[in-house]
N, C-alpha and C positions, 0 to 999 in steps of 0.2 A: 504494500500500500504506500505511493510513492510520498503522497500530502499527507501523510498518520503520524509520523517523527516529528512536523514542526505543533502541531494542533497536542503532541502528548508530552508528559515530566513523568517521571519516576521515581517516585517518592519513594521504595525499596522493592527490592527484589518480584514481592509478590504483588504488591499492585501497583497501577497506573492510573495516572489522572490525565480527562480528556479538557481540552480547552474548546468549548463549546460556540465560544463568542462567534465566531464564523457562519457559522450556520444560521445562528440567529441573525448576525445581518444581513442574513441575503433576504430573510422576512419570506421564504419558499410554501407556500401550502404546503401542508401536511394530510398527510390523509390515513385513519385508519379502516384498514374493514377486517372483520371478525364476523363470527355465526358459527351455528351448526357444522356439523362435517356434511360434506356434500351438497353444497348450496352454491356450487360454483364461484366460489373465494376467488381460486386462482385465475379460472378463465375470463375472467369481471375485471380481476386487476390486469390480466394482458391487455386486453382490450381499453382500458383505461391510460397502458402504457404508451400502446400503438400508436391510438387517436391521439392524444395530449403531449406524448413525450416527456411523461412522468418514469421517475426510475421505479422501477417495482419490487418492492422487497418482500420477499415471503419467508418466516421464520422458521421455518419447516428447511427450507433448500437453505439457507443461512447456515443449520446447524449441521445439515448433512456436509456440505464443503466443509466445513470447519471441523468436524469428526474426519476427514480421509486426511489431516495434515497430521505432520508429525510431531504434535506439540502434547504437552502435561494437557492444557485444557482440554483437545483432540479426543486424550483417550480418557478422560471426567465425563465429554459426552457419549463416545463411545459406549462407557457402561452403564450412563442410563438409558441411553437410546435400546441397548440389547436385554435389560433387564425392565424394560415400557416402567421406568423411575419418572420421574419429572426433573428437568433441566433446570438450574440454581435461576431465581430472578437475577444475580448478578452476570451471569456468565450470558445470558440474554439483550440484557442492558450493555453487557460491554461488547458484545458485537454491533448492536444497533449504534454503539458511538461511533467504534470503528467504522460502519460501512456510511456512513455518515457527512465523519468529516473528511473521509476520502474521495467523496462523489467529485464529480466536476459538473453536474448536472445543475440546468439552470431554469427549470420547469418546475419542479415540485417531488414530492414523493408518495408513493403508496404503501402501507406496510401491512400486508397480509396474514392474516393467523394471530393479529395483536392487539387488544393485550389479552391475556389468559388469566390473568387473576387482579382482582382493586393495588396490589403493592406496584404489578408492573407497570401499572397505568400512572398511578400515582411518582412513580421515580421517574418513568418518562420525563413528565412534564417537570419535576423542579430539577432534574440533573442534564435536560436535552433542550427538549425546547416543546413551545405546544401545541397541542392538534387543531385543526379546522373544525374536521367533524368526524363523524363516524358512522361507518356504512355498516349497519346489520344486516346480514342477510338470513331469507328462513325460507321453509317449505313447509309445507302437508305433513305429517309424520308419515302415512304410507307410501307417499313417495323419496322419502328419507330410507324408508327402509327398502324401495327396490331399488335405488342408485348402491346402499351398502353392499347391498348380496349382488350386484352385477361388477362392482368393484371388485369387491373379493373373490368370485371366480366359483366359491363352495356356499353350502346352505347354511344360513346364517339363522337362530334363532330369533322370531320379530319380535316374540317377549323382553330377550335378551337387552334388542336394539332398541327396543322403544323405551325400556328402562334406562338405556346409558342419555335415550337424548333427552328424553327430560332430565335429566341432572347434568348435563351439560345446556340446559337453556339455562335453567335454573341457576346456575354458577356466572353464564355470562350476562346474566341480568342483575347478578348480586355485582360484579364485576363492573358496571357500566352506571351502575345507579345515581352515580356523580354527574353523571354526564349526559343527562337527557335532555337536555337541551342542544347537544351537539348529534344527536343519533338519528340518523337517516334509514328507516326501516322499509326493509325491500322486500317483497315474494319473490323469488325464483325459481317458481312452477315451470311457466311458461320456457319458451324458446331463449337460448341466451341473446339475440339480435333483439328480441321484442324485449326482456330484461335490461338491456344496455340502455335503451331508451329511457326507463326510468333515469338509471343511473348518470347518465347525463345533463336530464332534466335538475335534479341534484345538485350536481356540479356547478350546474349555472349558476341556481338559486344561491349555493352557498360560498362560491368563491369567485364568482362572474368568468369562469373559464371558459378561454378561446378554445376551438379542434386546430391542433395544428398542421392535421392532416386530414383529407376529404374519407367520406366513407367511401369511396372507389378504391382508394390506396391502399386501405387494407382488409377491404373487406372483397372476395372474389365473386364478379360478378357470374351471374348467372343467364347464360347464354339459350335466349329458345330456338327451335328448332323452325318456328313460326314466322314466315314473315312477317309484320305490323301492317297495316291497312289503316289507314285515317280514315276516320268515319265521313258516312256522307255529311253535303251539306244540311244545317235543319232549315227544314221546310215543313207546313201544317200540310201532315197528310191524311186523306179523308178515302172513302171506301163510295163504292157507287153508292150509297146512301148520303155521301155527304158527310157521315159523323167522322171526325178526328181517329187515327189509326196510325199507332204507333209502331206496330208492327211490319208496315208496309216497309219495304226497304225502295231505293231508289236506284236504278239501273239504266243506264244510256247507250247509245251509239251512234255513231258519226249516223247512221242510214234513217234513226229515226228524228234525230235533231233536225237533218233536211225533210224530212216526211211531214213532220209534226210542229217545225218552228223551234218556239224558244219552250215548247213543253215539253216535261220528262213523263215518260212511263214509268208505271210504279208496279213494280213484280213481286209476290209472294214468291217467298226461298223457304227452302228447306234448312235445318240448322246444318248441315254439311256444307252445302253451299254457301252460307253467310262469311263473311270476310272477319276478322280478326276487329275487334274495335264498333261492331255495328251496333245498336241501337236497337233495343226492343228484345221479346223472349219470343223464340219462335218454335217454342216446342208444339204449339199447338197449332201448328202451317204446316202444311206439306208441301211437298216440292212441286207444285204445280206450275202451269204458266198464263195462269190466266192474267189478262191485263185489265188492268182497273184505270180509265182515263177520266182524269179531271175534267172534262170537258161535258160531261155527260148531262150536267146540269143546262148545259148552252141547249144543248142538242132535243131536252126535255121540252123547252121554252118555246125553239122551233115549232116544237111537234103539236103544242097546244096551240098554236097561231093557225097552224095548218087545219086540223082539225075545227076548229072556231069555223074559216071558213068554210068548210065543207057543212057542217050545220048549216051557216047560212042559207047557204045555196040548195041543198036538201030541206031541211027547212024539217030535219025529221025529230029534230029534241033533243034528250039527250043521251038514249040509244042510238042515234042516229052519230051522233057526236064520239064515242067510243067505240063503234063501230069504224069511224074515220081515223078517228089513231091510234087501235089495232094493226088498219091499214099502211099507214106510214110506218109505222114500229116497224112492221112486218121486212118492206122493205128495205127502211132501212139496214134492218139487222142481217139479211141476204148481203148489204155492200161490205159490213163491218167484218161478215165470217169469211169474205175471201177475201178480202186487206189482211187478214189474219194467218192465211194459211199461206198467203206468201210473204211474209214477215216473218215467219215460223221458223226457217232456217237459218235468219240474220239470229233473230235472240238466242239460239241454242252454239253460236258461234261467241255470245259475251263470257267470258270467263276471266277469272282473278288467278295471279300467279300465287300462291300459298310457301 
């Protein structure tokens, strides 16, 4: 640790004293998070790492490096690590000073897995320096207990399990009690991406933290196989009745824009066929082709003028009267079914690339 010699004195042999004053001027957020086992600690702090460029300390991986050296402390945790003892608060506190005041880090910190009991928490803060805030995190018990047994690999008693985690909330709520006003309590049920969000929301609130990095950067996207389709334009679409119809999807071509002017036909699809991004539920359409023209209402209007006069002139009432625009219907609807059938192989030629 190249900066640990000038920041330490040694008062004798067995201990050292850390000169803190640094750390405290740089005035760095601090950040603890603590919880349950298996409430995703670590992967909350990577992710806190990534984004922010926070150093991330976890006291777990702290004590393992520091157990594989070759030192008197090394093998102190050594044999409480193999005999699952509890690690000295001193020897805790004196790694955290060390990794500390060696950082060159100019963001902030996270420290993972801490504190574990009211004394660690307590020397923290009058021998280091002091926290932001503090991220609990928790779950469901039963889902505590199937992260445990899929960790462990073997069958794990849930009586067992459920007993150790109440006395482990139980302790880190005795643990924290000081500090409720600083505790930031999370569920981490859900997905860790949809957890993150909390947790950054958090952030904000409590130390008005920048992302220094986009979530592209470290988060991998995710590639469809689909192409995108921009929906149509909106436009009120109505059904030959006239009433609004949302379902209708909008479909063109060059042959009916000249056929029809500046009007579009409106085609019922099937959901296979519908584009990526379309508008409306069309489970309940079939893939039919029939066209439905806006125009229909013009054409109705016609038909009643024509009719009118034919009353006139027959002079027969108003049998005489539907009887006359039956008749136009009639023919009309003879010119519309072969405009129809030879347009029939224009429309079966519109397709979307997918």
């Amino acid at each position: 640790m190249g900066n640990l010699m000038s920041c330490v004195s040694h008062n004798s042999p067995s201990q050292v004293t850390f000169d803190m004053t640094r750390l405290r001027n740089k005035n760095l957020p601090i950040i603890w998070i603590t919880g349950q086992q298996n409430t995703g600690k670590k992967t909350l702090g990577q992710l806190i790492k990534d984004r922010y460029e926070f150093e991330y300390i976890n006291i777990t991986d702290l004590l393992r490096e520091e157990a594989s050296k070759e030192t008197k402390r090394a093998q102190t945790i050594n044999e409480a690590l193999k005999s699952k003892k509890k690690v000295s608060d001193s020897t805790i506190i004196d790694l955290l000073k060390e990794t500390l005041t060696d950082s060159t880090n100019d963001k902030g910190f996270v420290i993972a897995n801490f504190p574990k009991n009211p004394k660690q928490a307590e020397r923290f803060i009058k021998e280091i320096s002091n926290v932001n805030f503090i991220f609990y995190f928790y779950s469901e018990i039963p889902l505590l207990i199937e992260r445990a047994q899929e960790k462990s690999g073997v069958a794990l008693d849930p009586e067992t399990l459920r007993r150790d985690i109440a006395v482990a909330t139980r302790d880190l709520k005795l643990c924290l009690s000081k500090f409720t006003l600083k505790i930031e309590s999370i569920n981490t049920s859900g997905l860790p991406e949809e957890t993150f969000v909390k947790v950054e929301n958090a952030l904000i609130r409590r130390i008005n933290v920048t992302p220094i990095k986009t979530e592209t950067d470290y988060v991998q996207p995710q590639h469809s196989k689909i192409k995108h389709v921009p929906p149509p334009p909106s436009l009120n679409y109505t059904d030959e009745h006239g009433n609004k119809d949302k379902n209708l999807i909008i479909t063109t071509t060059k042959e009916e824009t000249k056929r029809e002017g500046s009007t579009l036909s409106l085609k019922k699809e099937s959901k296979l066929d519908r584009p990526v991004g379309v508008i409306g539920d069309l489970k309940k359409h079939s893939s039919s082709k029939a066209i439905v023209n806006p125009v229909d209402k013009k054409e109705d209007s016609k038909t009643n003028k024509k009719a009118d006069k034919i009353n006139e002139k027959e002079k027969g009432g108003k049998e005489n009267k539907k009887k006359g625009k039956e008749i136009i219907r009639d023919e009309e609807e003879n010119v519309k079914s072969s405009e129809q059938e030879q347009s029939a192989d224009e429309d079966d030629s519109t397709s979307l690339d997918f």
